[in-house]
C-alpha positions in Angstrom: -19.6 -21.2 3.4 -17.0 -20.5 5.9 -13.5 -18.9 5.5 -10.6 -18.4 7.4 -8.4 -15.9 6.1 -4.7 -15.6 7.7 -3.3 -11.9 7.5 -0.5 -12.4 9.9 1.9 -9.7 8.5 2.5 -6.9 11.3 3.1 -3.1 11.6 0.5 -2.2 9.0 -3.2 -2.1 8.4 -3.4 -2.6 5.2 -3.2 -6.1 4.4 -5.9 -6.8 7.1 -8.4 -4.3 6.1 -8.2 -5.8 2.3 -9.7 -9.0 3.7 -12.2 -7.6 5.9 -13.2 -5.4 2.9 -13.8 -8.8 1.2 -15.2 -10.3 4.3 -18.0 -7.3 4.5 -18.3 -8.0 0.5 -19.3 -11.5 1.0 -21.2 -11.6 3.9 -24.8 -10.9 2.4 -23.8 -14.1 0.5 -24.2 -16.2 3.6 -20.1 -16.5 4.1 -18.7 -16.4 7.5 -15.1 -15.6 8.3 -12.8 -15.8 10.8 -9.0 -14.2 10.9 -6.0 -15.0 11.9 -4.0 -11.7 12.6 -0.9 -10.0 14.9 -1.9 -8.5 17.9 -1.2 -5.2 15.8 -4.4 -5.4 14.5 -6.7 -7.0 16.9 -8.6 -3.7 17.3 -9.4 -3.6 13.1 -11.4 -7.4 14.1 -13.1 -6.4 16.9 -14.5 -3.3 15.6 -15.5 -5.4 12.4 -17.5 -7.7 15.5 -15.0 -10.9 13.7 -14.1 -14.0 15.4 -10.5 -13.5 15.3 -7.1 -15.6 16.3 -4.0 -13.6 17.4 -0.5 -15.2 16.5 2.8 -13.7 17.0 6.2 -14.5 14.9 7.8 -15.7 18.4 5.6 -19.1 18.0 7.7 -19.9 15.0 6.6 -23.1 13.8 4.1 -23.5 16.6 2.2 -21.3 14.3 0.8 -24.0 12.0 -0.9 -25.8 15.0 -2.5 -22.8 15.9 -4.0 -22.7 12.2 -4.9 -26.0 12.1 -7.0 -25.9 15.4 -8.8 -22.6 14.1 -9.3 -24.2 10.5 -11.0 -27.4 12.7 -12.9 -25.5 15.3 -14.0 -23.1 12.6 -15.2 -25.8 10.3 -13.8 -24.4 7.5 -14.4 -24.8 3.7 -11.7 -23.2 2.5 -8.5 -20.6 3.8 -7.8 -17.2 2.2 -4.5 -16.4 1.7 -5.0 -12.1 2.4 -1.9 -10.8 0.3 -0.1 -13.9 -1.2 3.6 -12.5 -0.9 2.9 -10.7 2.5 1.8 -14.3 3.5 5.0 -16.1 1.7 7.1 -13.0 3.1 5.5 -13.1 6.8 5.8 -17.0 7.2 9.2 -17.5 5.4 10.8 -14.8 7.0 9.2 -13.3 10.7 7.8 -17.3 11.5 10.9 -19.1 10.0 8.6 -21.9 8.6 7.4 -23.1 5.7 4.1 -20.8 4.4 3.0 -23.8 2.2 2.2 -25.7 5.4 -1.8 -24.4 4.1 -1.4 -26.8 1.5 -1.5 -29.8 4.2 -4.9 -28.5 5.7 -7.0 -30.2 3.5 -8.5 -27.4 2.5 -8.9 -25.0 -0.9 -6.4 -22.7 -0.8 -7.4 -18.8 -2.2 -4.8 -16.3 -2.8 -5.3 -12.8 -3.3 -2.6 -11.2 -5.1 -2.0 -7.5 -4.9 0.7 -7.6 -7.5 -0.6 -9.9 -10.5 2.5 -11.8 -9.8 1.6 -14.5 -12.7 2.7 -11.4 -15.3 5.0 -10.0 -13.2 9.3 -10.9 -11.8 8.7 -12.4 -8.0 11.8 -11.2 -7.3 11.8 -8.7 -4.0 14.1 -7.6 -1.3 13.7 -8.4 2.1 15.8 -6.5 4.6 18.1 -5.4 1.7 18.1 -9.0 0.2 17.2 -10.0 -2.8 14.9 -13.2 -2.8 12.7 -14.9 -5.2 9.0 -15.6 -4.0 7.7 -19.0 -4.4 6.4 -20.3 -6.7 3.1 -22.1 -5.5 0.7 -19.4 -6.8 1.5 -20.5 -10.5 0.0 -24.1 -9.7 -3.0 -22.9 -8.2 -6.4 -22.8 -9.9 -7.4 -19.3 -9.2 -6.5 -15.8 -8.1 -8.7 -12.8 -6.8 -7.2 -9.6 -7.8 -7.9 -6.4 -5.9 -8.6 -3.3 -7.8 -7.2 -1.3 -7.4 -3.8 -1.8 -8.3 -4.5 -4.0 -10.1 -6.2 -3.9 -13.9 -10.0 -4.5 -14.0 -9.6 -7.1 -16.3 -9.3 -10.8 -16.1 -5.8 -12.3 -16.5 -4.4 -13.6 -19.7 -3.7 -16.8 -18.2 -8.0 -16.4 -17.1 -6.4 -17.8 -14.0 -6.3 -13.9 -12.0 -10.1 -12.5 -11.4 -10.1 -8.8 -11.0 -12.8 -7.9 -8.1 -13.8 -4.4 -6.2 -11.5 -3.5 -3.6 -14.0 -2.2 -1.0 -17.5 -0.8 -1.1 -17.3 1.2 2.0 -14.6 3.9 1.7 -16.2 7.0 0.4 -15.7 10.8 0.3 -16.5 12.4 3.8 -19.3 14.6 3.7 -19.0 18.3 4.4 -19.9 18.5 8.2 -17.3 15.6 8.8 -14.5 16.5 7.2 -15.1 20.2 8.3 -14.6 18.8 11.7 -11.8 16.6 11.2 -9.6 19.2 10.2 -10.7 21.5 12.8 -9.7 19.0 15.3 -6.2 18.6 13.9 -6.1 22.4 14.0 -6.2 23.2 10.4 -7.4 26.7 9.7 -10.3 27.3 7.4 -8.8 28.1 3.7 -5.4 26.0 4.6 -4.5 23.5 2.2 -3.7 19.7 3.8 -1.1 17.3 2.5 -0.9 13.7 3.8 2.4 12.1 3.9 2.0 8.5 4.8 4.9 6.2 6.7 4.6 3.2 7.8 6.6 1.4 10.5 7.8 -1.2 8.8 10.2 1.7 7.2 11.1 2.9 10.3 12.5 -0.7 11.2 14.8 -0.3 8.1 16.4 1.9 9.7 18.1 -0.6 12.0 17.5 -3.7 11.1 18.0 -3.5 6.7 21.4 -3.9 4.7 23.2 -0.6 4.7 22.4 0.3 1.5 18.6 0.3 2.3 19.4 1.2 6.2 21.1 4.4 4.6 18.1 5.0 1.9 15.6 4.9 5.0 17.6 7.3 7.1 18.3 10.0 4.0 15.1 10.2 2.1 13.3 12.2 4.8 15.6 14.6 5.1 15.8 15.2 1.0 11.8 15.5 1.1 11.2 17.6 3.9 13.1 20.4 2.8 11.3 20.1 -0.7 7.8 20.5 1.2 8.8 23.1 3.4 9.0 25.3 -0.1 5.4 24.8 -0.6 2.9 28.0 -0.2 2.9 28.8 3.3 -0.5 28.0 3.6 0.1 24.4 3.3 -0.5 22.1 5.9 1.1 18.5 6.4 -0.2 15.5 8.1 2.0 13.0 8.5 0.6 9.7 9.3 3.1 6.9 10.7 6.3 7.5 12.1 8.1 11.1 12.2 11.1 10.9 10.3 14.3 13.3 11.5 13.8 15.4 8.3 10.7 16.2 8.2 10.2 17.2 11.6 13.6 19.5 11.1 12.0 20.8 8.1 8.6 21.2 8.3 7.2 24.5 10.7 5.8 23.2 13.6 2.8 25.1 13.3 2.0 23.7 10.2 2.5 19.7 11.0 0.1 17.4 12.3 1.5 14.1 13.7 -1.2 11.1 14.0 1.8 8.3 15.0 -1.4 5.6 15.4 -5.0 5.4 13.9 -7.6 2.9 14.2 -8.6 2.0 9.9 -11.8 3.9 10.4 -9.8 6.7 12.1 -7.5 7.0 9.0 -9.9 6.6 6.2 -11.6 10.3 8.3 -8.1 12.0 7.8 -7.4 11.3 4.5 -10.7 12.3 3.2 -10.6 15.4 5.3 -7.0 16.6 2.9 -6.7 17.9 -0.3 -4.0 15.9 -1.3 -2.1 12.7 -1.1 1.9 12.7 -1.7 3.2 8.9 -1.7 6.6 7.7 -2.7 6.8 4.2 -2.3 3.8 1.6 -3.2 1.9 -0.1 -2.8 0.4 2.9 -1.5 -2.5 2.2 0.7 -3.3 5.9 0.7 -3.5 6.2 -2.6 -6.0 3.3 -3.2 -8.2 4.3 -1.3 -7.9 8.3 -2.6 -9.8 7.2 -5.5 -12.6 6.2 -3.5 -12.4 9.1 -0.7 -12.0 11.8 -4.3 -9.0 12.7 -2.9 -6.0 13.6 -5.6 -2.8 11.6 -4.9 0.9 12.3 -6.3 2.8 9.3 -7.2 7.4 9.9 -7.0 9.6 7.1 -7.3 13.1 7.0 -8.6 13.8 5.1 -11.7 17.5 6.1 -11.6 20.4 4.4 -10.5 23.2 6.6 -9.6 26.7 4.4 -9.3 29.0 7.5 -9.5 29.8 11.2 -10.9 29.0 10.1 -14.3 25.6 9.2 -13.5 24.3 12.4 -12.0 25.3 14.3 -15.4 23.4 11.8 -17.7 20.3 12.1 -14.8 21.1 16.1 -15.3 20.2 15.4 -18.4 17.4 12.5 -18.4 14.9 14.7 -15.8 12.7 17.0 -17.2 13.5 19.8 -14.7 17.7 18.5 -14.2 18.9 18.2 -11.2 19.2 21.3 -8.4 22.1 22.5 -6.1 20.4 20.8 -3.3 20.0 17.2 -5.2 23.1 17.3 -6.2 24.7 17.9 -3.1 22.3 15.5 -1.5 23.5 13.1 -4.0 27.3 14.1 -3.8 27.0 13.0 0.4 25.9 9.8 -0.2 28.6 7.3 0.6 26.8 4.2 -1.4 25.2 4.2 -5.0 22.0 4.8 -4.9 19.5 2.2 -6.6 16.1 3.1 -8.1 13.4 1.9 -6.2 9.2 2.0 -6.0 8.6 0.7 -2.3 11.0 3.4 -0.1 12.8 1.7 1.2 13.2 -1.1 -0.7 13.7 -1.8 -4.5 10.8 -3.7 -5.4 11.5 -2.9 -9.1 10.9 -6.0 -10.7 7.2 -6.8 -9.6 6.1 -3.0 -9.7 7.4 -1.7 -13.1 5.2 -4.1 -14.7 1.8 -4.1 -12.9 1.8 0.1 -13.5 2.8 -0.8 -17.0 -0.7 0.0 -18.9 -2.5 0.4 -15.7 -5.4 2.7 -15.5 -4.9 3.4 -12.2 -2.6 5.9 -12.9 -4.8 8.1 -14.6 -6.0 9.1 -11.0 -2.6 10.3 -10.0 0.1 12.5 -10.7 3.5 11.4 -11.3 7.0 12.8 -10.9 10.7 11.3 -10.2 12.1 11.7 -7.1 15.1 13.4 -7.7 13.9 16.1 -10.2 12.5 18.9 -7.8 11.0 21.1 -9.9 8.9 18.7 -10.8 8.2 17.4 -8.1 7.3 20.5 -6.2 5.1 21.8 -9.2 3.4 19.0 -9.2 2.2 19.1 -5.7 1.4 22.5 -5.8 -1.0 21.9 -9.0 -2.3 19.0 -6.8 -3.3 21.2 -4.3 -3.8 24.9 -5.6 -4.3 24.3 -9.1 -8.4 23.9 -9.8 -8.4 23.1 -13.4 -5.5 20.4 -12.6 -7.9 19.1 -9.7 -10.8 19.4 -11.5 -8.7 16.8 -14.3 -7.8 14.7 -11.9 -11.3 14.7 -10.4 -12.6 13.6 -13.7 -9.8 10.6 -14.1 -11.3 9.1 -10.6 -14.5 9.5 -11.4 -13.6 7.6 -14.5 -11.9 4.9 -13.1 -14.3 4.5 -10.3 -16.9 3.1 -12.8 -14.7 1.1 -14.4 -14.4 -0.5 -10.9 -18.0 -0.5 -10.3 -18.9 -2.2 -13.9 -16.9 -5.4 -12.8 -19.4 -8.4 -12.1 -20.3 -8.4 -7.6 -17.7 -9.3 -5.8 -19.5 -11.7 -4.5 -20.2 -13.6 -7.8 -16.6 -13.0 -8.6 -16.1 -15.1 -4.9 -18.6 -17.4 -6.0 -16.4 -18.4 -9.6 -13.4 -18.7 -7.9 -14.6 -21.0 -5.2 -16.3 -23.0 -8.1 -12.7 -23.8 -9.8 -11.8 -25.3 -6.5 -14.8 -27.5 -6.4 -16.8 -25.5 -3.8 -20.5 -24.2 -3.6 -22.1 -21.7 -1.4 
């Protein structure tokens, strides 16, 4: 069988390295694959040795002829949509186009949905916009389901199949991650934090409404002077872009910048830390945590504050209230402030319910944003507390064979493809 998979959204590795992880699955199943990526990541292809096709949002519409040719030279069976609202998203918005133009290709059509959007809202913001996702995925025979986030179970609807999200991420060993530390100048005994970006959030910071503009530019600075209180022994390695706050607050001495990465490259520094601190998901640091046995804290902000009324009853709603800083950080902020899960964006809708009941978070901590006590306990137990690591430990260990007892991927492949009429 042979598969092209499109995974044309830009600035990130993540949705790419989700379908070469199901690439690499299928491949001892006889399945060939060929992508169609940005430029961005034309390095992740040809280090994976894949026939690959670069497109760039500047060919607008010009894009679908370039999919057609590679879905006719490739002699296709069938096209894998990698990330159905990145692909919705990346078409509708970046190529100005239709995204259901794969419908005309004559081909099976195979979405993989991060979000389980069939029990979910498909209502996101874009840019600070609000906008409602199509649609098609309803009408279609068959999802695959990456896990995680998502459940390890099979959809009510039987429609969404759950299916391992890689098989080659894995805890370093000793020597390796021994020597990645040393070469980011971490001493022996030091304890590391990751603190992922990505540059897609940078670009909110010019390009979003103000609201989410002003969210993008502010967060940072609320956040680094939280992890600057951490024991001074604590490390942080910041991969993505540098925001202004945490390079004002963070000591020099103790920050570690890696601004680019190859996927490889990144999977080596986060299992060389001894921690993961994420506030917006999907986090793709925090997926793959539970295979690199690396603990991961969870913060998002479930709180709307519209006025002064609202910070009293959030005073009171937060476990550890509110503190001096918050509230002054709070008190400068000229426009109300929404709750969100993907900083800088909202996201609420389609999030909220896929971490409803979700195993996955057994693997991670969890804290609110704006309750600093909290917050900063909880990183602290996440890196310095053993009997909280060793719990947490446990939870991935647990959840990693829950993972591993669902059917081989490449069966799972092989039962979707059958809905659609297709044999290996």
């Amino acid at each position: 069988m042979r598969l092209v998979f499109l995974a044309a959204l830009a600035k990130t590795l993540h949705e790419v390295t989700i379908g070469l992880d199901l690439a690499e699955q299928l491949t001892d199943a006889g399945v060939e694959s060929h992508f169609v990526v940005n430029p961005y990541n034309a390095g992740q292809l040809r280090a994976a040795g894949l026939p690959h096709t670069l497109v760039e949002p500047e060919l607008g519409a010009g894009v679908r002829e370039v999919v057609h040719r590679v879905v006719k030279e490739s002699r296709a069976d069938a096209v894998v949509l990698v990330d159905y609202l990145a692909h919705w998203m990346t078409f509708k918005v970046g190529y100005r186009t239709d995204p259901w133009f794969v419908e005309d290709l004559g081909l099976p059509v195979i979405p993989l949905d991060l979000y389980d959007l069939e029990s979910t809202s498909r209502r996101v913001e874009i840019l600070g916009t609000t906008m409602e996702v199509d649609d098609n995925l309803l009408r279609m025979p068959v999802q695959l389901l990456p896990v995680p986030m998502n459940r390890p179970r099979v959809t009510d609807s039987g429609r969404g199949l759950p299916y391992r999200l890689t098989r080659t991420t894995a805890p370093l060993t000793a020597r390796a991650r021994r020597a990645t530390r040393r070469a980011l100048g971490v001493p022996d005994g030091a304890r590391l934090l990751l603190v992922p970006t990505l540059p897609w959030q940078r670009l909110m910071q010019e390009h979003a409404a103000p609201p989410t503009r002003l969210l993008a530019d502010r967060l940072p600075r609320l956040l680094g002077s939280r992890l600057a209180r951490l024991p001074r022994d604590t490390h942080f390695l910041l991969t993505g872009p540098l925001f202004d706050g945490f390079a004002e607050a963070l000591p020099a001495e103790r920050l570690h910048h890696r601004p680019e990465y190859t996927a490889d490259g990144y999977h080596r520094l986060l299992g060389s830390c001894d921690g993961v601190f994420s506030f917006h998901l999907p986090s793709y640091a925090l997926d793959r945590a539970v295979f690199a046995d690396v603990p991961g804290l969870l913060a998002v902000n479930n709180h709307r504050v519209d006025g002064p009324e609202d910070v009293e009853r959030l005073a009171g709603a937060l476990p550890g209230g509110l503190t001096a800083p918050v509230r002054r950080w709070l008190a400068d902020h000229p426009e109300p402030l929404p709750d969100f899960h993907m900083w800088p964006l909202r996201w609420n809708e389609v999030l909220r319910p896929l971490l409803d009941a979700n195993p996955y978070l057994d693997t991670v901590l969890r804290a609110e944003l704006l309750d600093e006590h909290t917050l900063l306990d909880g990183l602290e137990r996440l890196l310095y507390d053993d009997a909280k690591r060793d719990r947490l430990a446990a939870a991935r260990a647990a959840y990693r064979d829950a993972v591993t007892a669902l059917p081989a991927t490449a069966h799972t492949f092989a039962e979707a493809a059958g809905r659609l009429g297709l044999t290996p």
